[in-house]
C-alpha positions as CSV (number, residue, x, y, z in Angstrom):
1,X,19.0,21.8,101.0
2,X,17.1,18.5,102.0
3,X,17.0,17.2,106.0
4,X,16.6,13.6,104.6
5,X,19.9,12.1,104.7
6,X,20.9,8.1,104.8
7,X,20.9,6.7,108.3
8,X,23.8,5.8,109.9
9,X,24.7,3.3,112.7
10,X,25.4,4.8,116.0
11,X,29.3,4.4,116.7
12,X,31.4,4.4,119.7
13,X,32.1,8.1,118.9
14,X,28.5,8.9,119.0
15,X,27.9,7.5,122.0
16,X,29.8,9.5,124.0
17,X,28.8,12.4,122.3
18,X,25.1,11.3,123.9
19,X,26.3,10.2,126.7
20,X,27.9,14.5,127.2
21,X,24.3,15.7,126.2
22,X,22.8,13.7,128.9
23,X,25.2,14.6,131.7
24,X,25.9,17.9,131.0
25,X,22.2,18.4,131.2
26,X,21.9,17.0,134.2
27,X,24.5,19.6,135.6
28,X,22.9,22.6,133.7
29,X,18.8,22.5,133.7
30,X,18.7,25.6,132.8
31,X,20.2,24.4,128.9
32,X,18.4,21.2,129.4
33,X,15.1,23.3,129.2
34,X,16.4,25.3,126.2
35,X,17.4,22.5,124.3
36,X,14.4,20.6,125.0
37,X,16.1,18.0,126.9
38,X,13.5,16.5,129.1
39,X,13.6,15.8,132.7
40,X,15.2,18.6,134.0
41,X,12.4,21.2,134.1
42,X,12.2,21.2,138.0
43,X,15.6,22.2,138.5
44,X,18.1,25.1,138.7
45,X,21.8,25.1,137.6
46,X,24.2,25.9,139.9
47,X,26.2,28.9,139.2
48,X,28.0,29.1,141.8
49,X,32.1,28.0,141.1
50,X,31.4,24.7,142.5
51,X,28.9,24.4,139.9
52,X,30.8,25.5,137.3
53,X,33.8,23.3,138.1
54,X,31.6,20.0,137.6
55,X,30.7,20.9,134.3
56,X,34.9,21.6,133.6
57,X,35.2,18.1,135.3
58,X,33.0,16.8,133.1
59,X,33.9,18.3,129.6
60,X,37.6,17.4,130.8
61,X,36.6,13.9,131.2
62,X,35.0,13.6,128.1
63,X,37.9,14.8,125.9
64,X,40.3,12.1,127.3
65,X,37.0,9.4,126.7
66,X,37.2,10.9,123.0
67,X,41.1,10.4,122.5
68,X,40.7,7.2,122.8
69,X,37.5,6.2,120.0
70,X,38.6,5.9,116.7
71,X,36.4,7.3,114.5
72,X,34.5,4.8,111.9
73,X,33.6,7.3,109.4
74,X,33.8,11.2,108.0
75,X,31.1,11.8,110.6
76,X,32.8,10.9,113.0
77,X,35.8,12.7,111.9
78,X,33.6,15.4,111.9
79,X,32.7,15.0,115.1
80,X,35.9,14.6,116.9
81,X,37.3,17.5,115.6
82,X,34.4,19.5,116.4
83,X,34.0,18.3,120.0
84,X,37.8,18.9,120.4
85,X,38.0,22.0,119.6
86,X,34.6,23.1,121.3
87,X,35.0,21.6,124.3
88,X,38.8,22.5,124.9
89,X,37.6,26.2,123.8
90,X,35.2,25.7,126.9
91,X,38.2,24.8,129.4
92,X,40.6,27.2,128.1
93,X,37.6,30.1,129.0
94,X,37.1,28.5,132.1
95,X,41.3,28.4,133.0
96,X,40.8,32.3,132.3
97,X,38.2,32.9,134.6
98,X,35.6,34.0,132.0
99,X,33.2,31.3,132.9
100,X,32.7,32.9,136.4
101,X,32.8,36.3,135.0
102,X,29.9,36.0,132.9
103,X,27.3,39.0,132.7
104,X,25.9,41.2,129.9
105,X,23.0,42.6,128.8
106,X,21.6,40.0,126.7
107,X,22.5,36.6,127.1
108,X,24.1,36.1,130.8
109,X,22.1,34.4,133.8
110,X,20.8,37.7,134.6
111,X,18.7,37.3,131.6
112,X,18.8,33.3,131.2
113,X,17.0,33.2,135.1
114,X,14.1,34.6,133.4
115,X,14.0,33.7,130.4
116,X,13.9,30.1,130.9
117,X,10.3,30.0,132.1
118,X,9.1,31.6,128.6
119,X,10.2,27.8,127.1
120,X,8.8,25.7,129.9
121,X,5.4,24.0,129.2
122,X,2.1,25.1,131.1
123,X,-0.5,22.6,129.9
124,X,-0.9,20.6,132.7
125,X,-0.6,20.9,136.9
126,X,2.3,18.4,136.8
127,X,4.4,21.5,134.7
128,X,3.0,24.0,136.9
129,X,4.4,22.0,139.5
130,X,7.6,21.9,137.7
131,X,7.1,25.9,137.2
132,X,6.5,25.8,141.3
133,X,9.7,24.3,142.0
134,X,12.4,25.8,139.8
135,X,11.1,29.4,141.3
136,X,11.6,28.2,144.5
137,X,15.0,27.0,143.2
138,X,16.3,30.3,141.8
139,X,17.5,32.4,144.7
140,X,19.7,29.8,145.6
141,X,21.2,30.1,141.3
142,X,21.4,33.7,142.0
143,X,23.3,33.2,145.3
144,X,25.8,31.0,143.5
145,X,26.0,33.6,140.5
146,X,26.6,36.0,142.7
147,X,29.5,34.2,144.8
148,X,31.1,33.8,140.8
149,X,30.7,37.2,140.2
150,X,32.6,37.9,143.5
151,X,35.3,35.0,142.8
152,X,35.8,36.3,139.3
153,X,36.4,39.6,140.4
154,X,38.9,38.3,143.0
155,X,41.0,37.7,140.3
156,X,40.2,40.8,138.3
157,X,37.8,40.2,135.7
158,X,34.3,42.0,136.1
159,X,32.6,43.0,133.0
160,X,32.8,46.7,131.9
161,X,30.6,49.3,133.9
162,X,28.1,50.1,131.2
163,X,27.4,45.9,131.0
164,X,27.1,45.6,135.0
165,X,24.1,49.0,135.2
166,X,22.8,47.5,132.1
167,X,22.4,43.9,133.8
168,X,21.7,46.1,137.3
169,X,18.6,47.9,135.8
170,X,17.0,44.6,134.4
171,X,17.6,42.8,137.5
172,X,15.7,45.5,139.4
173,X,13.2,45.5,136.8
174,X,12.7,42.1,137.6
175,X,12.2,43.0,141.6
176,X,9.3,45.3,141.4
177,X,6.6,44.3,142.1
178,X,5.1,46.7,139.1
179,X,7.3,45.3,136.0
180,X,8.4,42.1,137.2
181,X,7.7,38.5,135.0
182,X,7.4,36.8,137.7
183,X,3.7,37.7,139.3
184,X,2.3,37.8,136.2
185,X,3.1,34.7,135.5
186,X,2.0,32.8,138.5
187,X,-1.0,35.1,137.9
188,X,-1.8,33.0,134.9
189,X,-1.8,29.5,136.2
190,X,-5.6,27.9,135.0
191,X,-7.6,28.4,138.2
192,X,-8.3,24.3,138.5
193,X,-5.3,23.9,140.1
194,X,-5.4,22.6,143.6
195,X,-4.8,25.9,146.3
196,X,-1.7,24.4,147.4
197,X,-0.2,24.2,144.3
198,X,-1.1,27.9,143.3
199,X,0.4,29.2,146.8
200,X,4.0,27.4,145.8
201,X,3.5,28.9,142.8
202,X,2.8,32.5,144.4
203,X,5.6,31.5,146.7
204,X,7.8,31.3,144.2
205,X,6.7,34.0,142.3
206,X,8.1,36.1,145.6
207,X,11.4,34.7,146.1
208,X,12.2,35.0,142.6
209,X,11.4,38.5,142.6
210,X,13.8,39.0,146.3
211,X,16.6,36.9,144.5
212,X,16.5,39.4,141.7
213,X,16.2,42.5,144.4
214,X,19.5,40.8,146.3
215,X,21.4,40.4,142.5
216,X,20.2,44.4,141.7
217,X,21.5,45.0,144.6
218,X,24.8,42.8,144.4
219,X,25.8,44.5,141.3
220,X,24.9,47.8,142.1
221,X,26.9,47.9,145.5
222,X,29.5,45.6,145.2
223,X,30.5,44.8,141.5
224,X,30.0,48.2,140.0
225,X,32.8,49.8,142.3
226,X,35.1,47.1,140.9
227,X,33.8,47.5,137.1
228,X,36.3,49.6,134.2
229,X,34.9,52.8,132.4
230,X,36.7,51.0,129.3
231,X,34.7,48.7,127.2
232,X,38.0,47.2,125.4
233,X,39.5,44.2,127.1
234,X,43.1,43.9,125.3
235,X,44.5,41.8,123.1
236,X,44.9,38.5,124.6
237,X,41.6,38.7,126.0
238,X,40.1,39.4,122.9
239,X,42.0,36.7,120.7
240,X,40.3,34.2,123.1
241,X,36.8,35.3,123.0
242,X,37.7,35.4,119.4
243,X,38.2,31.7,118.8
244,X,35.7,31.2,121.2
245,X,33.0,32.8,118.9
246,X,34.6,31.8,115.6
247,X,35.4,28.2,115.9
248,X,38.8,29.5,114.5
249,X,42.0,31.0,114.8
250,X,42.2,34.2,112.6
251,X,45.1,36.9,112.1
252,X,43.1,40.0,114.2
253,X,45.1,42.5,112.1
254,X,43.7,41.3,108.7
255,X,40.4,40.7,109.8
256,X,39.7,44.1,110.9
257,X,41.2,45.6,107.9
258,X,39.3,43.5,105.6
259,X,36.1,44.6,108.1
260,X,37.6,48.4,107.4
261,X,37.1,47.7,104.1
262,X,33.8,46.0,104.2
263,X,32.4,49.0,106.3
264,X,33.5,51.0,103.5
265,X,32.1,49.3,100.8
266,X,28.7,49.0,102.8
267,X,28.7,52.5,103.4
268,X,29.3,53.5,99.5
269,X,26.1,51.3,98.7
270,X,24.5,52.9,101.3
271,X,25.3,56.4,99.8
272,X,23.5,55.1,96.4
273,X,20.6,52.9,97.6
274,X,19.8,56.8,99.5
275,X,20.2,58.7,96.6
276,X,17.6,56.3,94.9
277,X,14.8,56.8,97.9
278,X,15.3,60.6,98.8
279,X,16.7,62.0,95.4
280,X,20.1,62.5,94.1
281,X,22.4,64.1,96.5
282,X,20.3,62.8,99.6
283,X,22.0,61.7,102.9
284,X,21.5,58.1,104.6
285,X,20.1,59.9,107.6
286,X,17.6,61.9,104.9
287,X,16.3,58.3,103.2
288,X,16.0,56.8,106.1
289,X,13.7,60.1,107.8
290,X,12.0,59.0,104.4
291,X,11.2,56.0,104.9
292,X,10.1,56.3,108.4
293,X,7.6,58.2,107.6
294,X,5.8,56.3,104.9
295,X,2.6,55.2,106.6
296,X,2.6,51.9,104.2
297,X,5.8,50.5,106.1
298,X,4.8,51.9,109.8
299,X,3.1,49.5,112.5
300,X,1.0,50.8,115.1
301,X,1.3,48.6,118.6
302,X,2.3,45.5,119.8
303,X,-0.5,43.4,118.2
304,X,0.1,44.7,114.8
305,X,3.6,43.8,115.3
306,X,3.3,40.3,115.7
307,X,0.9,39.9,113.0
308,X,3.0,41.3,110.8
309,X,6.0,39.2,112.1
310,X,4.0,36.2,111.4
311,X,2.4,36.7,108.0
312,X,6.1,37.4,107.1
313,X,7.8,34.8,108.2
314,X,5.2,32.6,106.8
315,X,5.5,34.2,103.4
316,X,9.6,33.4,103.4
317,X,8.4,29.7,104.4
318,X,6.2,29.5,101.7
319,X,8.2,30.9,99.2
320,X,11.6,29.2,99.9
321,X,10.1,25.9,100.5
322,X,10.9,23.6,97.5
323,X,12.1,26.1,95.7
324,X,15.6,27.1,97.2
325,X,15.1,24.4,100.4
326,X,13.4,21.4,101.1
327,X,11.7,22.5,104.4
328,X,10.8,19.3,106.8
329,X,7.4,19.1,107.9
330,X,7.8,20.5,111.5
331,X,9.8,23.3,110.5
332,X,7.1,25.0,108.4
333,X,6.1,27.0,111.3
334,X,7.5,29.3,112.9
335,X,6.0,31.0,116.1
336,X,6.3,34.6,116.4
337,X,6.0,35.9,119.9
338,X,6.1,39.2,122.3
339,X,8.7,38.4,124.6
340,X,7.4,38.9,127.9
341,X,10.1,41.3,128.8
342,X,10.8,44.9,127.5
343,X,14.9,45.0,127.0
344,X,14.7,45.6,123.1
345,X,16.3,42.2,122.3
346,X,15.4,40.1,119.7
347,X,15.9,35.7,119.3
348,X,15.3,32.7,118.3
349,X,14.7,29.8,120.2
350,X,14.9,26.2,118.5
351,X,12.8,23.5,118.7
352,X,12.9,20.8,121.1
353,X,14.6,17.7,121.2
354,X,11.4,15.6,120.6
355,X,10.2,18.9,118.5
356,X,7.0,19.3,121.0
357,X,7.9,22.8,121.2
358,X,8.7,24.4,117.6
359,X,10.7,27.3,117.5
360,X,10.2,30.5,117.9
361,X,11.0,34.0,117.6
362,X,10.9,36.6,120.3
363,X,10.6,40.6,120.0
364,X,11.1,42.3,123.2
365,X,9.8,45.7,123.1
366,X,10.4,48.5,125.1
367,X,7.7,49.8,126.9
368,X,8.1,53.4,125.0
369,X,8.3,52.0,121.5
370,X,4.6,51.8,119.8
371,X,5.6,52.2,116.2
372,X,7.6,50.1,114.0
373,X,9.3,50.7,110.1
374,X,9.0,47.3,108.1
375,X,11.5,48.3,106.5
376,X,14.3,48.6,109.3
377,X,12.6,45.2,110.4
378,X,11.8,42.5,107.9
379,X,15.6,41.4,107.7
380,X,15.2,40.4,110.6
381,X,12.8,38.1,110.2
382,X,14.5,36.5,107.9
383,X,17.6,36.2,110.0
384,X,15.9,34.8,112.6
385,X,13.2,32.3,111.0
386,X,14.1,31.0,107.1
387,X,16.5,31.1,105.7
388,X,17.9,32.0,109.1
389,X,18.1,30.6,112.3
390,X,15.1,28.6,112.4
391,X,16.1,26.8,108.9
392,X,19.6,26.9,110.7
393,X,18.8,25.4,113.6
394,X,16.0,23.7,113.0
395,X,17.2,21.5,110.1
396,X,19.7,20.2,112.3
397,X,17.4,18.7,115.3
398,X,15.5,17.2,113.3
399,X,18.3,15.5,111.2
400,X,18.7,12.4,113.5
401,X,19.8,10.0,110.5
402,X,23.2,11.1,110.3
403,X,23.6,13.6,113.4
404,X,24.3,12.4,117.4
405,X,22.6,14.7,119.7
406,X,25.7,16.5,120.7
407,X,25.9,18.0,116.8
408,X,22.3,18.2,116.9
409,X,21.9,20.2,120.0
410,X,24.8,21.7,121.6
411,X,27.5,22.6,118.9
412,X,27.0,25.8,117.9
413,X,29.7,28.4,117.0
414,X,28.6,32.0,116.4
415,X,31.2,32.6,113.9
416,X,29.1,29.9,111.7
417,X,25.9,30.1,113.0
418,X,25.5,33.9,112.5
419,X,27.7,34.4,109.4
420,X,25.7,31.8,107.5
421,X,22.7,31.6,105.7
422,X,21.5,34.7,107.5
423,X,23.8,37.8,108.7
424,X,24.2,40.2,110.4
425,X,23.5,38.6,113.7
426,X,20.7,38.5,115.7
């Protein structure tokens, strides 16, 4: 695998592919920041339906601009059949009313709200500033994700009950005063900064954390009442999300009995790899006990944990780099962090567009989790630096001699991007 490819020229096809980067960034900051789309960092998305509509406007509008480019090349090929499918995915979810429905306990604005600030830059007052003025901005996101939530559940879809106390307890979490990001935070702004500036900062640092008390509050009251017991969302619903997350249309049927069969298989290996650790006749559960215990592949603390997480993903850089991949310059870093929050989720966030911030990988811990198996973890490195997600990901932002920004940024399908170089997913 190489990133140097021959440049192309730009065609009509890529340009509006840009030209959909650009606006739709405009209308969601909140990506624009993850994607390293500059410009943007001041401002909030607005979730609200209103909000969400514009977006549907504009992915509607740039469908009909693609029907009528012809494509000059296999890129572009490419690229039209991608954006068509992608994008019309997006309005058929939105017809549905899943777009207004959206809340989980990983990767809904619940968590986005927050986590968006762990990718903005601190370096200078100007970003402060910029850090200043999206906090102020976020109680009015939460009001309009909250007047979705309601909307979506008008027409009977709210997310199953164990998703909405999930999403409930974080939100809280966020509005103490005593576990909250957001004082924290504020708290370590460099002290040069001029007073004004740090009390917009504190400001927002306090309406953040009522906007999240008002959303804990919102779902506790008002969408939990409404929420099913039963996880399972039928048929239809699921053959959506389905080509939502593959990118394809597959027979449900066959797939989960060749994932029956799959489970099986895993679960035969399992049965032998045990017997190998613990001694013939061992369980899984008794191997694993096994290796838990081994004080050569137990961490002790946070600290210990990152290092480790680090001199690992190195090693796999090192190691893979000419040999299986040709790994560009930038990407032969990875970033290994402590996610400011404690939900147990771990990501990987990409470089950005002009690859001034190089990705990273995020463990969030639990507060009452102090040790850590290498064994259970190191997988997981892999999947989510080289030859996973930052290889992935990474390899693709950076390839600007064949790729518009649209491929390079925003087209992403999980059914690809998880089941590729790196599985399971992460």
């Amino acid at each position: 695998m190489t990133a140097e490819q021959p440049t192309r020229p730009h065609t009509p096809v890529d340009e509006v592919a840009d030209s959909y980067v650009d606006r739709y960034a405009a209308l969601d900051p909140l990506l624009a920041t993850e994607l390293g789309v500059t410009g943007h960092d001041s401002e909030m998305t607005d979730l609200s339906p209103a909000g969400h509509a514009a977006r549907s406007d504009l992915t509607r509008e740039t469908l009909q601009r693609l029907d009528g480019v012809d494509p000059v090349d296999e890129d572009d090929v490419t690229t039209l059949e991608a954006m068509s499918y992608l994008l019309g995915t997006d309005l058929e979810l939105d017809a549905a009313g899943e777009t207004l429905a959206t809340l989980n306990n990983i990767a809904s604005p619940v968590q986005g709200l927050r986590d968006v600030f762990d990718l903005m830059s601190t370096d200078t007052p100007d970003d402060w500033a910029a850090v200043a003025a999206r906090l102020v901005e976020l109680p009015a996101a939460v009001a309009g994700y909250t007047e979705s939530l309601r909307a979506a559940a008008a027409q009977g879809h709210v997310a199953a009950v164990r998703q909405v106390a999930e999403a409930q307890r974080q939100a809280q979490e966020q509005a103490d005063p005593s576990s909250s990001f957001f004082p924290g935070f504020v708290a370590s702004a460099p002290d040069q900064l001029a007073g004004s500036l740090r009390i917009e900062l504190e400001r927002g640092a306090a309406l953040a954390g009522q906007a999240y008390a008002d959303l804990a509050e919102f779902l506790r009251d008002e969408l939990a009442p409404l929420a099913v017991d039963q996880d399972a969302v039928g048929r239809d619903r699921y053959g959506l999300l389905s080509r939502a997350f593959l990118g394809a249309t597959v027979d449900l049927d066959e797939t989960y009995a060749w994932g029956l069969d799959q489970l099986a298989a895993i679960t035969a290996e399992q049965e032998q790899v045990a017997a190998r650790i613990a001694g013939p006749g061992a369980t899984v559960e008794q191997a694993v006990a096994a290796l838990d215990t081994d004080p050569a592949r137990t961490l002790h603390g946070t600290d210990a944990l990152q290092e480790w997480m680090q001199r690992t993903a190195d090693a796999a850089i090192a190691a893979l780099d000419g040999v299986h991949f040709d790994i560009p310059a930038p990407l032969r870093h990875l970033e290994c962090r402590i996610a400011p929050t404690q939900t147990g989720g771990i990501y990987y966030t990409g470089p950005s567009d002009d690859l001034s911030r190089p990705g990273r990988m995020w463990w969030s811990v639990p507060a009452d989790v102090t040790e850590f198996n290498t064994w259970r973890e190191r997988t997981t490195v892999y999947h989510e630096g080289v030859p996973g997600h930052h290889l992935q990901v990474g390899v693709t932002v950076v390839n600007r001699q064949r790729l518009n920004r649209w491929r390079r940024l925003m087209a992403w399908t999980s059914g690809h991007g998880e089941a590729g170089p790196c599985t399971p997913s992460g």
